[in-house]
Structure formats: C-alpha cells, structure tokens
N, C-alpha and C positions, 0 to 999 in steps of 0.2 A: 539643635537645642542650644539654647546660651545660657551660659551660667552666670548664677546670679549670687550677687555676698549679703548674705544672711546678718542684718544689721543686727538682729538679737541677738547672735551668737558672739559675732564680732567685736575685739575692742583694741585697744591702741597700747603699746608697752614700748618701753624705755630703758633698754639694757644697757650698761652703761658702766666700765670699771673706777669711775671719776669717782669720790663719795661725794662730793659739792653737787654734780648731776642727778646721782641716785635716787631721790626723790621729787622730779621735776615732775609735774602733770602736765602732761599733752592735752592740747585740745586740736583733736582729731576731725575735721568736718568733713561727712560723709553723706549724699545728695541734703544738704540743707537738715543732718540731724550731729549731733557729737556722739560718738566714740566714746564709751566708757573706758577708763585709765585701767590697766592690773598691773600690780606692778610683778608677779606671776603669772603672766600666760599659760595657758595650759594648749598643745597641740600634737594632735594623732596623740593624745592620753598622756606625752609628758611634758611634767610640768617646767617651765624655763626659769631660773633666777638669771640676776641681772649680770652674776659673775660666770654662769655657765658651763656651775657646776653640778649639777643634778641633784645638791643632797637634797632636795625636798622633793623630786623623784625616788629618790632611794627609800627616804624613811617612809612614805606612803608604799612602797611598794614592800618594805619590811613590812608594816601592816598587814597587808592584804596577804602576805606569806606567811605570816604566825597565821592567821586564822585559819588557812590552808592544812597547814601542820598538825593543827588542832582536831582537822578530819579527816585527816590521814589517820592520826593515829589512835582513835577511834572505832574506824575499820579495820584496822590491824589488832586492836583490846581482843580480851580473851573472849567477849562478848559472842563479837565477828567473827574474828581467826582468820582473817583476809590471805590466803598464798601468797608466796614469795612473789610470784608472776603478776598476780592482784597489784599487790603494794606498787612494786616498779612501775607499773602500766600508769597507775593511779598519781604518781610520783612524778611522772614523765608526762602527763598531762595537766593536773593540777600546780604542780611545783613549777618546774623546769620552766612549762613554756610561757609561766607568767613571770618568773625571775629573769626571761632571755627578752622579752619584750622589748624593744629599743636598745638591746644593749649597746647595739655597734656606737648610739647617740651618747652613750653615759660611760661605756668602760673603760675609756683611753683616758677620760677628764677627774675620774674620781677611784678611789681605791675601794672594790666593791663589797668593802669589811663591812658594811652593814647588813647586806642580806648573805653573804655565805656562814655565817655561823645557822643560820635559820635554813638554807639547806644541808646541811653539815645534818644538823638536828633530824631530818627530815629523814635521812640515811641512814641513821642508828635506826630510825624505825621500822625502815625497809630491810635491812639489815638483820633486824634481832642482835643488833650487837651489845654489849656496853659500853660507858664513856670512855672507858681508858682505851680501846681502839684509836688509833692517830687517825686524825682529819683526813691527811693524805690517803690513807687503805679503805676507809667508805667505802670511796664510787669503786674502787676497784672490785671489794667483796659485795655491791650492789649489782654490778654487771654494767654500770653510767659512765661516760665519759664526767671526769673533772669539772665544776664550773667555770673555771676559768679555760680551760680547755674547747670546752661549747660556745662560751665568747668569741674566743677567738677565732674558730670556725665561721660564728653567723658575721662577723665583721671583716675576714676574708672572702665572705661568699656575698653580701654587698659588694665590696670594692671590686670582686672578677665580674658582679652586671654590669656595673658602671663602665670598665672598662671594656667589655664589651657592647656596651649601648653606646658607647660616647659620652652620656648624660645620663643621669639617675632619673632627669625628669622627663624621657622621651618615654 
C-alpha cells in the first residue's frame, strides 16, 4: 500500500527566529496545486509557533483542562458524592492524560505554569482539601505522582525507546 499526502489537509509553514522572515508566505507547489501558508501548523494535535515555544499549545490545552475541571467537580458536588477512588480514576483519565499529551514536545521549551495551577485545582477536588493546603502536598494526599514528576517520566521513557530503537522513527 503507498501512501499518499492528503493535499486538503496539508499546508506549508515557515518557522523562522528572524522577525524580517517571520511573516514571509511560501508558495508551496505541490503535483500542479499550492499549499495553503499557516503560519501555526498544527501536527499529531500540537500546535507549532514559529519560536517553538508551544504557548499556543499550552493555552488551548489550559482550555480544554478548565472545562475538564468543571466535570470533575461536578461529580464530585454534593449532588454526586463521587468516592475518593471515583475522583482519582476520573482525574487520572480526564485530567492527567490530556495535560501529559506531548509533553516530552513542550516541557523542556516552556515553563508549564499555565496548566499546573488548573491541575493543582483539580486536586483540591480530588482531595476534599482546601486552598490553604500547599500545592506541593496535593498529589501526595491524592495518592498522584507530581506533574512535573509525570513529565519527567513520559520524556525519560521516549528517550529510553529511541535509544533503544536507534531511531524514534523506526
């Protein structure tokens, strides 16, 4: 089977630390059609700026993590009454694994103070704590490894495939 490049999906970007280049448009030819310009690419879900710094990954990803938060704790309202084991679970699938999504791509290049306060948040809920609890004692009295703790795991556990593949793209 041969693969084929999906010219609607496809388009042509320009990353570039110059500011005089930064807004150059490419004209892309591709079998006899042009390449739409972004100058945002977006690929496997994150978005690329031209400095390659991911904040416009980050703040979409803050997005989509409040709204998260929002039904967590919901399920956890006096309504619900969601279990400690509930929440976590709940927390650890909705929260986590979409705040760890590409992290290995973004955690080394940006300081990832925009979405940990939004898991922070997430924690008191799981928790039953309140605010004056330290940020630090959460995950511990949640039962969760650290955010930055889980980074550093998934971007140690890339780099032991690689090095045992040879190549990340084998």
């Amino acid at each position: 089977m041969e693969a084929k490049l999906s010219i609607v999906k496809t388009v042509s970007a320009h990353l570039n630390l110059y500011n005089k280049e930064a807004k150059h448009d490419m004209k892309v030819n591709f079998n006899n059609e042009i390449l739409p310009f972004c100058s945002e690419p977006k690929y496997l879900g994150v978005t690329l700026d031209r400095s390659l710094t991911c904040r416009r990954q980050l703040e979409s990803l803050r997005k989509k993590l409040t709204s998260r938060v929002a039904l967590l704790r919901r399920i956890a309202g006096s309504g619900w009454g969601a279990g400690a084991t509930t929440s976590r679970i709940a927390t650890l699938a909705l929260v986590h694994s979409t705040a760890e999504y590409c992290a290995p791509v973004w955690f080394c290049k940006v300081n990832p103070r925009l979405i940990d306060p939004t898991i922070n948040a997430t924690l008191l809920t799981v928790t039953g704590c309140l605010r004056p609890i330290p940020a630090d004692n959460r995950p511990i009295l949640a039962g969760i490894q650290p955010p930055e703790l889980r980074r550093n795991g998934a971007t140690l556990s890339l780099a032991c495939r690689a090095m045992e593949l040879g190549h990340l793209l084998h």
